[in-house]
N, C-alpha and C positions, 0 to 999 in steps of 0.2 A: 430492560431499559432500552428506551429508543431516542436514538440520537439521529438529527437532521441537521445536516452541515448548511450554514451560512451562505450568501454571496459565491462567492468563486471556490469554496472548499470542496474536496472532495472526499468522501469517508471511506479507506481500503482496509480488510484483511491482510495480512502479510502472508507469505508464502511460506510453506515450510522448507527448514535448511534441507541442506541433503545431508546426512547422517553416515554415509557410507560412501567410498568409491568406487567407478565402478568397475574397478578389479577386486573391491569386498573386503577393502582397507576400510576401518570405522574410526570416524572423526569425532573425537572427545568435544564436546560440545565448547571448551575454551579457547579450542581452536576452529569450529567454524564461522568462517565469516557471515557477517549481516547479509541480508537475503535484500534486494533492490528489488523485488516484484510483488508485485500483491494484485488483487483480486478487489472489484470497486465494489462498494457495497451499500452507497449512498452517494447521493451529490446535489450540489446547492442549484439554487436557479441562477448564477452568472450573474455579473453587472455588464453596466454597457463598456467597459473595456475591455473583462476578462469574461472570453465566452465559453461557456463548458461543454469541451469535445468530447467527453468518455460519459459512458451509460453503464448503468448496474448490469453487473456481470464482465466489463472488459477485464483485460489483465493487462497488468501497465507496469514498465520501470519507471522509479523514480528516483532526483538525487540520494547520494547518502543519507546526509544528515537532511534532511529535510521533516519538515511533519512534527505533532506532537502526536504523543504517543499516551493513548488512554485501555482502560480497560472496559470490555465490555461481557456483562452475562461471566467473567472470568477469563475472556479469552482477550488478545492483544489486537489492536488496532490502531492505525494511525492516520490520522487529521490530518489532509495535504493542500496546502493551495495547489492551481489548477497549473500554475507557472512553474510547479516543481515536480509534476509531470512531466519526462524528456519522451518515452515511445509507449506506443500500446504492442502488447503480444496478440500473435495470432498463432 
């Protein structure tokens, strides 16, 4: 399935949690927290208010609750407007 985000959206992969600490303590998955990074993996062509700063391949935090969350191919992805992007990783 291929999906092309709208306007100002942008389509990211989520990062995966860390699973382990790293003194090799391992964290039950009930207790790891939501992962705020993801990996961009599509994005709209911008309106003329909201212009889209990130390109396929950045890696970016973004709010918590932000995005909807779809499935793609089986794997998890989330819908972000451009505004609910706060940094990019480097």
């Amino acid at each position: 399935m291929t999906v092309k985000p709208l306007a100002d959206r942008v389509l990211v992969k989520n990062d995966k949690a860390e699973t382990k600490t790293s003194s090799g303590i391992i964290i039950p998955d009930a207790a790891q927290e939501k992962t705020q990074t993801a990996t961009v993996v599509a994005v709209g062509p911008g309106t003329e208010k909201e212009k889209i700063t990130v390109k396929v391949g950045d890696r970016i935090m973004y709010d918590k609750y932000a995005g909807t969350l779809i499935k793609i191919d089986g794997e998890d992805h989330l819908l972000l407007k451009m505004a609910d992007i706060i940094a990019t990783i480097e």
